[in-house]
C-alpha positions in Angstrom: 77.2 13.8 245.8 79.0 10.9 247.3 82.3 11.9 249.3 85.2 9.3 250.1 85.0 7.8 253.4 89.2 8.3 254.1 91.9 10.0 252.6 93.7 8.1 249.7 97.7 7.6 250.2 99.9 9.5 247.6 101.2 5.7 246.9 97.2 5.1 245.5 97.3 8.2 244.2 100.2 7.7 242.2 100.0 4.2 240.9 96.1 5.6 239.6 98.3 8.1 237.3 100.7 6.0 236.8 99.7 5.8 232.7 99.2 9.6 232.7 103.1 10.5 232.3 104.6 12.2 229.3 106.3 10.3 226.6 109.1 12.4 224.6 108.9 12.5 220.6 111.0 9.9 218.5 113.5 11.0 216.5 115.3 9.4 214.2 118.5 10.0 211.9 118.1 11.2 209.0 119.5 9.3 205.8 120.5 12.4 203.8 122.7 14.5 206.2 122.4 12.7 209.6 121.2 14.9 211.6 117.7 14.2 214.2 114.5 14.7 212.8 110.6 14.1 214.0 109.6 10.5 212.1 107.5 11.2 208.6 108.0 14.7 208.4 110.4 16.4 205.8 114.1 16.8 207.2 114.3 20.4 208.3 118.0 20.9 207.8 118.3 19.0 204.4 114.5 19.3 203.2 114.3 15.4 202.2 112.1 12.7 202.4 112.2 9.4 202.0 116.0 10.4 199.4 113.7 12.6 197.2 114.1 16.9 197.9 110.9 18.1 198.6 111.8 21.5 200.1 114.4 24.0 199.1 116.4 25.1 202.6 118.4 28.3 203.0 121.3 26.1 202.7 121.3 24.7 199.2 120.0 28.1 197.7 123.6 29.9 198.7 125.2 26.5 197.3 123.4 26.8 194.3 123.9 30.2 194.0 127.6 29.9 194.6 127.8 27.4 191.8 126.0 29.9 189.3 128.6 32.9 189.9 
């Protein structure tokens, strides 16, 4: 197998993995109750997406239950 003839500098190195950082996720506000959430996925505080409910969260079943009693 072929071997490097001299040592690389950590500047070579570096600018080599320059494209092999991390990126963080995007988040964006959420239209219903403002809060961050992951881009087209279901709000996990409210449970909407795109204005319609698609999930029932812990919150709005005690609201709802509230209103019932």
């Amino acid at each position: 197998m072929a071997l490097p003839k001299r040592k690389l500098s950590k500047g070579r190195r570096d600018r080599r993995r320059s494209h092999l950082a991390l990126t963080g996720t995007a988040l964006v506000v959420c239209p219903q109750c403002k809060s961050l959430r992951p881009t087209h996925t279901v709000c996990p505080n409210c449970g909407s997406y795109r204005g319609a409910e698609m999930i029932e969260t812990k919150t709005k079943e005690a609201k709802s239950k509230a209103k019932s009693k």
